[in-house]
N, C-alpha and C positions, 0 to 999 in steps of 0.2 A: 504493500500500500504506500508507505513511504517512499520506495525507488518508485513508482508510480507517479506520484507527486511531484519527486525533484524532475522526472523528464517530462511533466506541463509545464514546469520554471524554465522561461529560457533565458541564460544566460544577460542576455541584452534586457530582460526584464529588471535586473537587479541593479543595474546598473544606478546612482540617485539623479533624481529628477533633476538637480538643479546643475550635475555633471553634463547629463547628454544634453542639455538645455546649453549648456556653452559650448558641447562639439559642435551641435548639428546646427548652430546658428551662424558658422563660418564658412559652410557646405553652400555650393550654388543649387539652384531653384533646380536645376537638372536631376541633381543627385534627392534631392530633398523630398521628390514627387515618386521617388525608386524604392528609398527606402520608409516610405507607408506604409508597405507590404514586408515588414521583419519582424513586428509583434503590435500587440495592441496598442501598448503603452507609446510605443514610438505616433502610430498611426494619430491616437487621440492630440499627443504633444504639437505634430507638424502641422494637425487639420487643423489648432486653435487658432483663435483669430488675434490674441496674443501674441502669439509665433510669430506669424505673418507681418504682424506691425514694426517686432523687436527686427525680423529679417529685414524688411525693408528697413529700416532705420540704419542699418547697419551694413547694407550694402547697396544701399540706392548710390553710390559714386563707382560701384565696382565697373567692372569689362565686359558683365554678361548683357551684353546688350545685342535688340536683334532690329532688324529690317523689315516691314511689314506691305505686302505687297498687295494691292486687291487688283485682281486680274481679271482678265475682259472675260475669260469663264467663270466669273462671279463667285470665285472662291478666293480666300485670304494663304496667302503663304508668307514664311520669316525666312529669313536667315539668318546666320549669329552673322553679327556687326562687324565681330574682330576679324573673320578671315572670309569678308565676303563672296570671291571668286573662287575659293575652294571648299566651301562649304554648301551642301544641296539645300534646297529647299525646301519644307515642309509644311503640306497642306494643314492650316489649322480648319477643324471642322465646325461648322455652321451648325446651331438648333435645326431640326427638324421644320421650325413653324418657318423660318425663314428658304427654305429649302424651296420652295413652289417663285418666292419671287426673283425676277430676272435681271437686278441691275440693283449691287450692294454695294456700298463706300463706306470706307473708314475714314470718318467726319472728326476724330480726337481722338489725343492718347493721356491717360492720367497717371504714374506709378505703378503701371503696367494694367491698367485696364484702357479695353478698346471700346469706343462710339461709335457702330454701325447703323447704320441707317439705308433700310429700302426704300429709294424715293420714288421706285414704280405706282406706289398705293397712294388714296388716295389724302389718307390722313399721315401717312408716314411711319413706315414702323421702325421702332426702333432697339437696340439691343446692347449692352453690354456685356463685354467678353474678355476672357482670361488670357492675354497672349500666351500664356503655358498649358493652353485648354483645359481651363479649369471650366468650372461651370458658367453658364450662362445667367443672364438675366434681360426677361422683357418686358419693356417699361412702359406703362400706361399709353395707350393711345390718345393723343387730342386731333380735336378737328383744327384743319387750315381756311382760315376765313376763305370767304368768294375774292376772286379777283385776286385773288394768291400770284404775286409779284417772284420772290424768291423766299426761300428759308433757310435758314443758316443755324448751322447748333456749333458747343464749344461744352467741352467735358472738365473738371476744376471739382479739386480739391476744399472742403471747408476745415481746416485744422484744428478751429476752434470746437465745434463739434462733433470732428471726426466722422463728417458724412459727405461724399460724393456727390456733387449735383451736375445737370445736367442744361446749358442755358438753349431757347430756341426762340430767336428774333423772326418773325414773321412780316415781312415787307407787303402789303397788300394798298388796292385802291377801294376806295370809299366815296360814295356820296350820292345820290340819287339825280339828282343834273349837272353837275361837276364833280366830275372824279377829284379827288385829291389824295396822294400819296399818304400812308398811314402807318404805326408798325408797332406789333405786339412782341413785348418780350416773356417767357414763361420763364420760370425754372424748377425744372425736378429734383427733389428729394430722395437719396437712398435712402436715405433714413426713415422717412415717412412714407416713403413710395407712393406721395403726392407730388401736382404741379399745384403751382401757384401761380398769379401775377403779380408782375413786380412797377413798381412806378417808372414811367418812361421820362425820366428828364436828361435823356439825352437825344431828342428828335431835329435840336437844332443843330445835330453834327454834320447834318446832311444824308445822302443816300446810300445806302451798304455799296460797297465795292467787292467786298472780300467776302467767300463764303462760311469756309471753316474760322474757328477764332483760333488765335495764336496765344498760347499761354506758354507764361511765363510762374516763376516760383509757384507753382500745381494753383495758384488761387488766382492770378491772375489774366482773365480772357481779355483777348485785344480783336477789333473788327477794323477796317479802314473805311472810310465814307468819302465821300463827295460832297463838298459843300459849292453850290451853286451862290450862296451870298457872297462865300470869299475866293470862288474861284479857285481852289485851293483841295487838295485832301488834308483829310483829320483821320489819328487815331485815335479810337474811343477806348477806356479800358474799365470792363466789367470786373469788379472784387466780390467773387460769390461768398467771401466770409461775410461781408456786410452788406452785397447785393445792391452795391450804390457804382454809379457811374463815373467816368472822371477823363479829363481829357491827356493825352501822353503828348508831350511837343513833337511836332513833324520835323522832318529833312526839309530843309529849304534848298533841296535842288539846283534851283533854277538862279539863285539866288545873285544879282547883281549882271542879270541876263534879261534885260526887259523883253528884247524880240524873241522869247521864249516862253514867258509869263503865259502868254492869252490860250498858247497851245498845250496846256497841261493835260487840259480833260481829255486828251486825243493819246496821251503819254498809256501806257499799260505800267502799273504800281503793283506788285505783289507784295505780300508781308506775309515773314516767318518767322520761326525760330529756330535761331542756329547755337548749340554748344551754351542754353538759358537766354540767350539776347533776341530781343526782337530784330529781326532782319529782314529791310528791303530790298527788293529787285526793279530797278528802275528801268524797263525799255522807252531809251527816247527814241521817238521814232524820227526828229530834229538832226540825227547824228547817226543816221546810217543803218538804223536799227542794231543801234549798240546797246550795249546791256551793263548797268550799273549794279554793284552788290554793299550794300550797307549796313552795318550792324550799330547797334545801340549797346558802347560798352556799359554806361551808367543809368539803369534802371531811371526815367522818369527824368534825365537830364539831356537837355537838347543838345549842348554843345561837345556829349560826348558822341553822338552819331560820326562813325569811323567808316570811312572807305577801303573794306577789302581788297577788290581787284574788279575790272571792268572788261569789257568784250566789246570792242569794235572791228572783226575784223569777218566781214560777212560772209567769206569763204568758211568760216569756223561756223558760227551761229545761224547767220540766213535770217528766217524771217520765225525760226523758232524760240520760244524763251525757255530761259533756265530758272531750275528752284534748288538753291541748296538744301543738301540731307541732314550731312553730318561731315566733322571733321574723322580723318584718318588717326591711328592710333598714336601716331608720332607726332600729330598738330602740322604737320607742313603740305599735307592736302586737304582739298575739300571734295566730297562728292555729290556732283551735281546729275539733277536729272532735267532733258530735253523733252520740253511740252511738247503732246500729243505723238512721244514716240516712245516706243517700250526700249528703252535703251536711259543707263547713268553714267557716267564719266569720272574718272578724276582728275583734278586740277590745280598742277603745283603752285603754289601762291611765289615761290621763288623764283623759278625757273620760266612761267608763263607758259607751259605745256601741258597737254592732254592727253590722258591715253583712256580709253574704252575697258569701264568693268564689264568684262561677261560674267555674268548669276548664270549658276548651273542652275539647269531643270525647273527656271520662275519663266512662265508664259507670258504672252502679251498682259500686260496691266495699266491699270487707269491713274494709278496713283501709289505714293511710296513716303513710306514714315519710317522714324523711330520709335522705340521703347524699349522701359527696361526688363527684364525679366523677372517677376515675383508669384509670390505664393497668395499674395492680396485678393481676397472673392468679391468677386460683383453682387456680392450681399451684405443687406447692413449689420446683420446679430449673428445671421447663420457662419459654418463650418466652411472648412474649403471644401472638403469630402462632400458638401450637402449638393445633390443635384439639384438647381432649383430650376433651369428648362435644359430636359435632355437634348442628347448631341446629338445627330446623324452618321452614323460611320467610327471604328475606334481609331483611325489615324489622330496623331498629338505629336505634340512634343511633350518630351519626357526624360 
């Protein structure tokens, strides 16, 4: 009965909690989802949502970072970051409910959760997902007013609460003998797994420009707009811990160029985030259809907006734009990706040269991001382990 007993004990059971709590907290998210499966006590330890927060805490600056591709066959695939050209690709798997619709975007990425959005429907569905394919989560449906202009969502961090929300700017027209331009913002709650609405006092930024929002430190979303009073774009910046609006000082471009001023609106302005900073892509079409790249080293200070490196040389670019990804692991490139073609590049900032990343076995695709790798669930209280909308297929990462 006893020798019975000791071989139910396994070994790794004995081990004290607060030991394997300091091994397995230095183990990458890869290893971390493998060893679920060596006994109970491990399984319950990794699946906490404890775990997950102390991990990410603690390795949100690590290397396990991957590439996130949604591809023109409507499926999402990664790659690890570090060794992108020799590293395959693998399909992360879609819920089931999202399976039937035919055109999926990764619209935000938050500490390794993704913001997928089916914009085929008619109200939008939308989903939250584990780049480690963890479980899913799908988020309340709202209706899009009539006369639905465009929609735009942005995925953010609330730290003070410790709940994920979810922003979506609704641009529509309104009036019953004059149209006039309108725009609703909601934002979703993980935590309450409600929307709300939130006061609009930023309608005088002018018109969204930008779809996705650009976040910055997980809590802050940035949109670009159009201001037809100043002739001018504006960044807007949404702070979902206080859900108040604010405006971020622009790149003056153009700046001490009057025969350039009038033609801005004609200019194509993207905004990202490159290595935390918000970062423009300037195509002036005034200069050849050259291409400007801008970062904002100081958060919320104008005069530190810094010029990376630019592209005038139309045998290279054409009439295509560029979006920066992410810097290379050494910092002396960047990789860039070529609108509207399934191809990314790298681009030494030194040397002024380009050579072509080939991705093994990643298909044509619409669109490409980062994120990091974690064990964080798309649930507010629940487990990692907890299936809260099943998967389709067991392909993962893992």
């Amino acid at each position: 009965m006893a020798e019975s007993k000791r071989r139910e004990n396994s070994p790794m059971e004995t081990v004290p909690i607060d030991v394997l709590f300091n091994i397995l907290i230095r183990l990458p998210v890869k290893c971390l989802l493998l060893f679920k499966s060596v006994c109970k006590s491990w399984y319950a330890l990794i699946t906490s949502r404890e775990f997950a927060d102390h991990h990410f805490r603690r390795n949100s600056l690590s290397s396990d970072r991957l590439l996130i591709f949604s591809g023109e066959d409507n499926s999402l695939y990664s790659v690890n970051l570090e060794s992108p050209e020799s590293s395959p690709a693998v399909k992360i798997p879609f819920p089931s409910i999202a399976e039937r619709f035919s055109r999926k975007n990764i619209v935000g990425s938050c500490n390794g959760l993704l913001l997928c959005v089916c914009d085929e429907t008619p109200n939008f569905e939308a989903l939250l997902i584990n780049s480690s394919s963890l479980p899913c989560k799908r988020i309340p449906k709202l209706k899009v007013p009539l006369n639905c202009l465009y929609v735009n969502y942005g995925l953010g961090y609330d730290c003070g609460v410790g709940d994920y929300k979810v922003v979506r700017i609704v641009h529509f027209l309104w009036g019953a003998t004059v149209a006039r331009e309108a725009m609703e913002v909601m934002v979703y709650s993980l935590r309450t797994d409600s929307w709300k609405l939130v006061k609009q006092n930023f309608l005088d930024y002018g018109t969204p420009k930008s779809k996705d929002g650009a976040l910055v430190n997980s809590n802050l979303l940035h949109w670009l707009f159009w201001s037809y009073t100043l002739n001018d774009h504006r960044i807007a910046g949404f702070d979902v811990c206080s859900e108040e609006w604010s405006e971020v000082p622009m790149l003056e471009y153009f700046e001490g160029n009057d025969s350039r001023v009038d033609s801005r609106k004609h200019d194509r302005v993207d905004m990202g985030v490159l290595d935390g900073c918000l970062c423009l892509v300037i195509s002036d079409y005034g200069n050849f259809h050259g291409q400007n790249v801008w970062v904002m080293k100081e958060y919320g200070v104008k005069d530190s907006w810094v010029k990376l490196f630019d592209f005038t040389d139309i045998c290279l670019i054409g009439s295509l734009h560029i979006a920066p990804i992410t810097y290379s692991k050494e910092g002396d490139e960047i990789l860039l990706r070529r609108d509207q073609l399934s191809r990314v590049f790298w681009f030494n900032l030194s040397e002024k040269t380009v050579r072509e990343a080939e991705m093994r076995s990643v298909p044509d695709y619409r669109r490409v991001g980062t994120c990091i790798r974690t064990l964080i669930p798309p649930s507010a209280n629940g487990q990692i382990g907890d299936e809260i909308w099943p998967r389709s297929g067991k392909d993962g990462l893992c």
